[in-house]
N, C-alpha and C positions, 0 to 999 in steps of 0.2 A: 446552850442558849435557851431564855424562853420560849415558846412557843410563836407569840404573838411580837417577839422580837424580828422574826427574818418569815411569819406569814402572817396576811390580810385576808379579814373577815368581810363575806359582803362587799368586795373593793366597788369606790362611786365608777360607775359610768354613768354616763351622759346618750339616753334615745327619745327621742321625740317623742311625744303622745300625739297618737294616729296613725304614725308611721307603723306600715308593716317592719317586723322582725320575724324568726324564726321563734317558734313560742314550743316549749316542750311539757307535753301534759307528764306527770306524774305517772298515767296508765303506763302512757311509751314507755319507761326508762326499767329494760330488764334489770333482772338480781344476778346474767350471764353474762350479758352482752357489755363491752366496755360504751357502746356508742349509744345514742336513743337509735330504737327502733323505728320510729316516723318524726317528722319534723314538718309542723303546720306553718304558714306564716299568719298571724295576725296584728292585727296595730296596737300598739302598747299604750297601757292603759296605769296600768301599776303590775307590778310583781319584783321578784330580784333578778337581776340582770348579770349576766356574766359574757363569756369571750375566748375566745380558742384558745386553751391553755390552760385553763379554770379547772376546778376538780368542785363538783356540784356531789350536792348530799342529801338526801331527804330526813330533817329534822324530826319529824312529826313517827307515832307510833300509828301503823305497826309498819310502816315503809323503810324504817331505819333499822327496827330487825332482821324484815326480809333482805334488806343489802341493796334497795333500789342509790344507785351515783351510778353516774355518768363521767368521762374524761371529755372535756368540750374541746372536740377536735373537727375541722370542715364544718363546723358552723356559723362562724364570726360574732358578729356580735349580739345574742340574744336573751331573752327572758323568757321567767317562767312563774311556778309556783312560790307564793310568801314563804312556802314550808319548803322551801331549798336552804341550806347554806353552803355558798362559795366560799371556796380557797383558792389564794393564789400567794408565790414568793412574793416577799418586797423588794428580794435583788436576785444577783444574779449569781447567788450562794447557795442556790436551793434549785434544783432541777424541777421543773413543773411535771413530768408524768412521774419523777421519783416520788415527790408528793402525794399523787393521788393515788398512791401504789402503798407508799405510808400510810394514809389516810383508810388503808383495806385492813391495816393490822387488825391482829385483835383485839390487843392491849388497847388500841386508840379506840375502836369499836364498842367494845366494853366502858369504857370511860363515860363515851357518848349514850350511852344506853341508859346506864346508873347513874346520870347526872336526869337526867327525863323528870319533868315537874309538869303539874296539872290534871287537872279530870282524868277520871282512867276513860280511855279509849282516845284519849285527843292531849296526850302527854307528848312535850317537847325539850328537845334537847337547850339543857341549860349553859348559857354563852361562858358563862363566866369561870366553866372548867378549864377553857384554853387560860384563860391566866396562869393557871396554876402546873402546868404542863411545861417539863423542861426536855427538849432535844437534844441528839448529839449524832448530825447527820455528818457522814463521813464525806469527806475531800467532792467536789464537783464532778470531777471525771470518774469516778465510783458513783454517784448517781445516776450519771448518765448511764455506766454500762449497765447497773442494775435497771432501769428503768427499758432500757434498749431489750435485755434479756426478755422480760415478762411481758413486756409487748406483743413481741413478737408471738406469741401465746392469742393475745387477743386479735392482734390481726390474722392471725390463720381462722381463731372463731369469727371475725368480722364478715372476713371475705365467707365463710362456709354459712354463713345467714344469710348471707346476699343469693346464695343460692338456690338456698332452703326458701326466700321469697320470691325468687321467679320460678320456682316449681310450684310453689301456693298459687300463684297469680295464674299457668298455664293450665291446673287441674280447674280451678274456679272458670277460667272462659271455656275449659272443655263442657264442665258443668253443664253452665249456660246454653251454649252452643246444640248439645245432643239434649239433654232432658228438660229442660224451659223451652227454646227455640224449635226445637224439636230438628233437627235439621244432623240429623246422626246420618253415616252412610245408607247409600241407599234410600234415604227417607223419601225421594219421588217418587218411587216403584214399590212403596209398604204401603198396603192401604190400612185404613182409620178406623176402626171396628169398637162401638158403643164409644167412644173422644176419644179411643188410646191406639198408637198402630200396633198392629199386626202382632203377633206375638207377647206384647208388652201387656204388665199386669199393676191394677190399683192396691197395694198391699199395706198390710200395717207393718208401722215397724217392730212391732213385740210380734209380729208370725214372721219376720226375715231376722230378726238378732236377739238372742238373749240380754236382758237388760237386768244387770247385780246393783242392786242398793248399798250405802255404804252401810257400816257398823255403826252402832251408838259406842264408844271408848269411853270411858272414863279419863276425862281431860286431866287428871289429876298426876295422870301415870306419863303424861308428854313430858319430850323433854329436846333438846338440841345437841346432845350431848354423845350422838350415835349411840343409844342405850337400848336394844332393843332392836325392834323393826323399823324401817321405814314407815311412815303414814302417807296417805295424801290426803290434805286438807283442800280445799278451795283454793287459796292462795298458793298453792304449790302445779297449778292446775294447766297457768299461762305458759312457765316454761318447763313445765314438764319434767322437774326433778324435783327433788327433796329435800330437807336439809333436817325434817322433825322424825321425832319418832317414839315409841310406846312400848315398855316396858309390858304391855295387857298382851294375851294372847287369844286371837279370834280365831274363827274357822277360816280352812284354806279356801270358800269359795269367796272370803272377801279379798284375797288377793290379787294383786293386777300385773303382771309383766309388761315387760318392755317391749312396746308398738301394741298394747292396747288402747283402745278408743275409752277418755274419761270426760264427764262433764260437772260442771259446777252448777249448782240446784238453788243458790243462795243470791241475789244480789244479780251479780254481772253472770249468765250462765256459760262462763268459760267454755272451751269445744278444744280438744287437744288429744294429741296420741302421748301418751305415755315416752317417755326415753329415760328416765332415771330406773335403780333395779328393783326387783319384786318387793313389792311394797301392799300393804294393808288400805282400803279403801275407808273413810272415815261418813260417817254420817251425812248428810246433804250434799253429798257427792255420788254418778251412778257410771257404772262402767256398759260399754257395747259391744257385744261379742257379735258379728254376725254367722248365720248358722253356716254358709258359705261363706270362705276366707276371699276367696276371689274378688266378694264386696265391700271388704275395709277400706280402701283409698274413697272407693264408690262413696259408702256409707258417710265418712268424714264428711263431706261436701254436701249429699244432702241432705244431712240433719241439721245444717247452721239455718235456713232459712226457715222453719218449722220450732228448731229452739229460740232462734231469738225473735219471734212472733210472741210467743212468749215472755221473754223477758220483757218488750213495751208493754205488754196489756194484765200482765197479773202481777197485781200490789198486794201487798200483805199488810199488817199494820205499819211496819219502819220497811221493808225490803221485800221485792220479788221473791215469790216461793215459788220451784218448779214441782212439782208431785208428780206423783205414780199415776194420779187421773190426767194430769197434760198428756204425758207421753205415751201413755195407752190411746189415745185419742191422735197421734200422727199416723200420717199415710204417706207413702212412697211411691213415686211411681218407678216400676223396676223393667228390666230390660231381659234379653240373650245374655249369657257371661260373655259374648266377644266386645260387649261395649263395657264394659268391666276393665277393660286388661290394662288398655292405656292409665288409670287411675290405681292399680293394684303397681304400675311401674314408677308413675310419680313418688306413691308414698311410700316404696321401699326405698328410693333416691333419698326423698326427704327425711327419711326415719336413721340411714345411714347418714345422714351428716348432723342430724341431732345427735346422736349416740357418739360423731367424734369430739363434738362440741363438749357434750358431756365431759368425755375423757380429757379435753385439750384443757377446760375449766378447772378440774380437781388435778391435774398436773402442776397450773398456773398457781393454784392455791397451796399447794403443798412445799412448790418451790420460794412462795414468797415469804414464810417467816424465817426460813433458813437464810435467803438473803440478805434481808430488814436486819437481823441480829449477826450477818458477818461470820454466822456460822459455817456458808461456803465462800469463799474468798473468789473474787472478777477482777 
């Protein structure tokens, strides 16, 4: 069949302008996760529109490289970004997660990529490739089981984020709680010595962690192609893995392992522990060692208010630059290692269900061209 014979581009729905909907930024929609990561409601104004069952795509460069789509599942019926394109079956010959599971191949992936027209940097996927696109989706109850199989893949990573969010959310009010609030054990019996209690000390973060800048690479030698090493770019920074990499060989102290602390220096200054494998640190990017391991979990947490103080107030000519003179310039306020411990436990929780995410991801992805092509039989 055609493509565009048994699936709808864009299909119309019908929402009110004003009315609240569920609205999905572009940020939210990981390159892991099958589902968005947060879901706002705002009143709908314009953008594309879709509905549980829909398979959304990010048209636009570079979000279509990086693999940002969504499966619209528990959301009903919402909209989002113009640079979305929905899909959805015209009947009931085409299984809707089979689709969006199809829609991950490579082949279709590539298509969408090399059909891309306009300005570099703001290049978009050209409609009129689906014309030309022929299918040959096997029997419905074969959709279904395929689609049932791979699933299953994302709901184990669905549910293990949901996790990995209420450990973020219980280290953040610990945060809060003992080093804002100040309100840590014992804290009516500590007295308050020159505004800090008792023991407690005002320190920079370059005298509590070593701080690695990335490499200058020659971009020439990137590639997608596992050619080489791992890199991490900026954009590799949110969720924590990889998918680029560099044929150039730097020194071992730009490399990063897995559950170190990296930040993004360019634009949005991302804040993330590492979970994909030893990989090369790329220019505008800086990793955080602390000299004490015991303040990693610690560390995460209180550099996000400090870095992104930064991120509002320094403009560059087109984007936020974070440099070597911000970061020299934060101060911490540090504690006893017993108020360490509880955040050294969060983020080895969290860092292990990152790393199964990882593996449940590159399982899911391995299994899915073998099935797509009927290679393994369901």
């Amino acid at each position: 069949m055609k493509f565009l014979d048994c699936i709808t581009i864009n299909p119309k729905i019908s929402l009110k302008k004003g009315k609240l909907y569920p609205f999905i930024e572009m940020g939210n929609v990981s390159t892991i996760y099958r589902n968005p990561i947060d879901i706002e409601y705002k009143p709908f104004n314009s953008g594309v529109k879709f509905e549980n069952g829909d398979t959304v795509i990010a048209r636009i460069t570079p979000c279509l490289q990086n693999g940002k789509r969504f499966y619209c599942k528990d959301i009903g019926v919402g909209f989002g970004s113009t640079e979305y394109l929905v899909f959805r079956p015209k009947n009931e010959t085409v299984d809707n997660l089979y689709l969006y599971y199809f829609m991950k191949t490579e082949s279709i992936n590539q298509m969408m990529i090399k059909s891309m027209t306009g300005a570099t940097g703001r290049q978009r996927v050209n409609n009129r490739i689906f014309n030309e696109i022929e299918v040959n989706f096997p029997d419905i109850d074969i959709q279904r089981k395929i689609g049932k199989i791979l699933s299953a893949y994302d709901d184990l990573i669905e549910n293990n984020q949901k996790q990995i969010k209420l450990l973020e959310e219980a280290s953040q009010r610990l945060y809060k709680e003992w080093f804002v609030d100040l309100h840590f054990p014992d804290y009516e019996s500590t007295p308050i010595i020159d505004g800090v209690p008792e023991g407690w000390k005002i320190e920079k973060l370059v005298d509590i962690a070593d701080v690695q800048y990335g490499y200058a690479f020659n971009g020439s030698f990137f590639n997608s192609k596992n050619n080489g090493t791992p890199i991490i770019r900026i954009r590799n920074i949110p969720n924590g893995t990889t998918n680029d990499y560099t044929t150039e060989k730097a020194d071992k102290q730009y490399l990063v392992s897995n559950g170190d602390i990296v930040v993004g220096m360019d634009g949005e200054f991302h804040i993330n522990s590492w979970s994909g494998d030893t990989a090369y640190l790329v220019q505008r990017t800086c990793k955080l060692s602390p000299k004490n391991s015991l303040m990693k979990g610690w560390l995460l947490q209180a550099i996000y208010e400090p870095i992104k103080f930064f991120e509002k107030t320094v403009v560059g000519a087109t984007v936020s630059h974070l440099g070597k003179k911000h970061i020299d310039t934060i101060t911490l306020l540090t504690a006893p290692d017993e108020l360490y411990r509880p955040f050294h436990i969060y983020f080895q929780k969290r860092q292990l269900l990152l790393n199964q995410n990882r593996r449940l991801s590159e399982a899911r992805d391995r299994l899915l061209p073998k099935l797509m092509s009927r290679e393994l039989e369901v």
